[in-house]
C-alpha positions in Angstrom: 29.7 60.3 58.5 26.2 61.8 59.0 26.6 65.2 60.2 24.1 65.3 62.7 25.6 63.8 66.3 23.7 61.2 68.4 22.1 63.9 71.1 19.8 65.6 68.7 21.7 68.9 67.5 23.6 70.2 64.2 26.7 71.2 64.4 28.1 73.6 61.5 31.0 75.9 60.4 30.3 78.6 58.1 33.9 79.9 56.5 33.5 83.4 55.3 36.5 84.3 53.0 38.1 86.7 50.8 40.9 84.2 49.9 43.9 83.5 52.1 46.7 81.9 51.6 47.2 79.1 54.7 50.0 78.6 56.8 50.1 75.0 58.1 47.4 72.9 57.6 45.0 74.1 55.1 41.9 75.0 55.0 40.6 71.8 53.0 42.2 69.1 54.9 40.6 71.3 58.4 37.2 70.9 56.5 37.7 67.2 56.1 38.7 66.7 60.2 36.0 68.6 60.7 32.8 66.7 59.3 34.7 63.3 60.3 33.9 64.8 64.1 30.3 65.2 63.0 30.7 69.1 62.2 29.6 70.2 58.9 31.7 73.0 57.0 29.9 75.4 54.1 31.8 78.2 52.8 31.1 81.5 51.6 33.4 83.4 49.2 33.4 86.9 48.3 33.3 88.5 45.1 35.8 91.3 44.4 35.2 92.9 41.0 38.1 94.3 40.8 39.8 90.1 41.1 37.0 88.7 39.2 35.2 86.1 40.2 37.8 82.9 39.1 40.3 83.9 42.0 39.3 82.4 44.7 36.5 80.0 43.5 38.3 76.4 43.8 39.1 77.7 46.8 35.6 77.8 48.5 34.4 74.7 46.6 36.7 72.7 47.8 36.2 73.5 51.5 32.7 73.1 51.6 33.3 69.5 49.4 35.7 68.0 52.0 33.3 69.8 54.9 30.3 67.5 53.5 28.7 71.5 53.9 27.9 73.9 50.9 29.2 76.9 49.0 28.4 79.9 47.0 30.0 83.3 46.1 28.2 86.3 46.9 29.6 90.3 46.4 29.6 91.6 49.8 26.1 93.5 49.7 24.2 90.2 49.0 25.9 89.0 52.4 23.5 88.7 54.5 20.8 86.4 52.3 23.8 84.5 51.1 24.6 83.2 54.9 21.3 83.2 55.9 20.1 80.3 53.0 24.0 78.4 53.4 22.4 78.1 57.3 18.7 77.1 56.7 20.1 74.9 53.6 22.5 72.7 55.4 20.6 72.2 58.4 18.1 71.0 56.3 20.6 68.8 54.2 21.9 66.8 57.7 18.1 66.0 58.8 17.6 64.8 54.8 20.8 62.8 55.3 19.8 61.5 58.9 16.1 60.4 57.9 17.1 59.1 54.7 19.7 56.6 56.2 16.9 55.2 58.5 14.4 55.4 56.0 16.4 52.9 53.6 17.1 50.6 57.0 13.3 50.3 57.7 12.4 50.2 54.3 15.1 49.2 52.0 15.2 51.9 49.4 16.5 55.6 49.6 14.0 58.7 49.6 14.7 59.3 45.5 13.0 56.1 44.7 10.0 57.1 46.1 6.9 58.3 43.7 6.7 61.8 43.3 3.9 62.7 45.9 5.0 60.4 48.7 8.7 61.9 48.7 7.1 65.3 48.9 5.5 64.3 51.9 8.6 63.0 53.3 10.9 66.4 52.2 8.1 68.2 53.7 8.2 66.8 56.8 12.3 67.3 56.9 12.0 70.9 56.6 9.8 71.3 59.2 11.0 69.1 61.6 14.6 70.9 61.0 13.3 73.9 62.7 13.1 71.9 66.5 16.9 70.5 66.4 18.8 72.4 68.5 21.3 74.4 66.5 24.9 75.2 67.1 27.0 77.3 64.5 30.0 78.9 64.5 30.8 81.9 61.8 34.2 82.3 60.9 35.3 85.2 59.1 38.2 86.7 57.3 39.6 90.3 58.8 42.7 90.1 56.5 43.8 93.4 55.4 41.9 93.0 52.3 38.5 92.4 53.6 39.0 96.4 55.4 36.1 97.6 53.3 33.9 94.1 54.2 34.0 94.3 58.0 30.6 96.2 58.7 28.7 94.4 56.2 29.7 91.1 57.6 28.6 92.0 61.4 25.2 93.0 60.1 25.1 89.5 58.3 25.7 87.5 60.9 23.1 89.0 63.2 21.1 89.1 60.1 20.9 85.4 60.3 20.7 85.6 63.7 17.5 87.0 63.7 16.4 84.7 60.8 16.8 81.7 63.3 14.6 83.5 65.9 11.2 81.2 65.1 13.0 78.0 65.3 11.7 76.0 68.1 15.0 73.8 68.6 18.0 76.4 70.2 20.0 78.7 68.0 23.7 79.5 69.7 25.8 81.3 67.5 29.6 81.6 67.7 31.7 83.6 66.0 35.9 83.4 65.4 37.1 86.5 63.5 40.6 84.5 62.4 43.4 85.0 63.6 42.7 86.6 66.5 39.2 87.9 68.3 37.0 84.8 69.4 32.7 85.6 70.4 32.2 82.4 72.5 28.5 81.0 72.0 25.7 82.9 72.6 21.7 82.9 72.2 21.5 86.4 73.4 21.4 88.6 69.9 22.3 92.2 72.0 25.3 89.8 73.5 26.5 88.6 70.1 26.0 92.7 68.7 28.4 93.7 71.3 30.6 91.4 70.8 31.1 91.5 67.2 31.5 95.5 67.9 35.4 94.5 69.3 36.3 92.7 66.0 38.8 94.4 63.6 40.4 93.9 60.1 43.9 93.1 59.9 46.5 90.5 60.3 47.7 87.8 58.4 44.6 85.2 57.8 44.7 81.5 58.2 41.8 79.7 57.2 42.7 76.5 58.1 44.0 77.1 61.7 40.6 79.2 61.9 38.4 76.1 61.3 40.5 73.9 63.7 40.4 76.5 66.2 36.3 76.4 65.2 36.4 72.5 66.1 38.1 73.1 69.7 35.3 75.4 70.8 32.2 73.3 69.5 34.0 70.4 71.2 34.1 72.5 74.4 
C-alpha cells in the first residue's frame, strides 16, 4: 500500500500520546486499518522524567510501524519541532515511496541503485515537489488525566506546525480529535483552528485506538 491516494493528496495521522491503556481495539491494529485505507499513521510519545523514557516507548514504535508512518519521543517542551519534522518527514517519505515505485516500472531498478549524484537529483526533486500535494492531516492528542500539565504546550504545537505549512503551494487542512471526546473538523483557516483548540480539555479515560479509527471516519468524510 502506497500511502498516497490516486487524486493527488497525502493523508496522515499524527498520534500524540502519553501512554494509554486501550479499550477495544488497540491502537496498533487501528494503525494498521489505517494505512491499508491509504492513511499514514506517525506517532509521537512524550517523555515524562519522572516514568523514564522505557514506559511507553514500544508503545509508539509500534504504532507508527503498523501505520507505515514514523515515531519519535520528545519531552513536552521540544513539542512543537518534534511534530513539525514527523509532518514534513512523512510527507516526504509517501512522495519517495510514490516516485520510487514508478521509477523502478519505467526503469527497472529502485532509486538506491542509482550513482550517488543522479539519486540526489531525484531526492531533490521529491522534496520539492512534496510541497504542491495537497495536504490533509489529522492531530490526535491525548487529554488523559495525566497529560493535565501537557495541554497548553500541545495547542501551541499544533498551530506551530500549522504555520510551518503556510509556504506549501499544495493545501494544508488540518484536523484535530482531542480523544475521547472534543473533535476540530478540518480547517485551513489558522484563527479557526486557534479557537477551536481553545474548547479542548484534559480529562477522561483515553483510548488511542478508538481515537485513530474515529481519525479514519472523518478523513473518509
Amino acid at each position: 500500500m502506497d500511502p498516497l491516494i490516486d487524486n493527488g493528496e497525502i493523508k496522515q495521522i499524527i498520534i500524540i500520546t502519553g501512554g494509554s491503556a486501550d479499550s477495544g481495539i488497540s491502537s496498533v491494529e487501528a494503525a494498521g486499518r489505517a494505512y491499508a485505507e491509504g492513511i499514514t499513521v506517525s506517532a509521537v510519545g512524550i517523555f515524562d522524567p519522572e516514568a523514564g523514557t522505557k514506559k511507553y516507548i514500544d508503545e509508539v514504535r509500534e504504532i507508527a510501524k503498523a501505520g507505515g508512518g514514523l515515531w519519535d519521543y520528545s519531552d513536552i517542551e521540544d513539542m512543537g519541532r518534534t511534530v513539525k519534522d514527523i509532518t514534513r518527514n512523512t510527507s516526504i517519505r509517501a512522495i519517495e515511496q510514490l516516485v520510487g515505485r514508478q521509477f523502478k516500472a519505467v526503469i527497472g531498478k529502485d532509486i538506491s541503485e542509482l550513482e550517488s549524484g543522479s539519486r540526489l537529483k531525484i531526492m531533490d526533486f521529491i522534496e520539492k515537489y512534496g510541497g504542491n500535494i495537497n495536504l490533509n492531516c489529522i492531530v490526535v492528542i491525548d487529554t488523559g488525566r495525566n497529560m493535565k500539565s501537557s495541554i497548553g504546550i500541545l495547542k501551541r504545537s499544533i498551530t506551530g506546525m500549522f504555520e510551518s505549512l503556510r509556504g506549501r503551494k499544495g493545501s494544508s487542512s488540518i484536523a484535530v480529535i482531542a480523544y475521547p471526546d472534543d473533535i476540530c473538523e478540518f480547517t485551513g483557516d489558522i484563527s479557526i483552528l486557534e479557537q477551536k483548540l481553545e474548547l479542548i480539555r484534559y480529562g477522561g479515560n483515553a483510548h488511542a485506538g478508538a481515537a485513530i479509527l474515529k481519525a479514519c471516519e472523518l478523513m473518509k468524510s
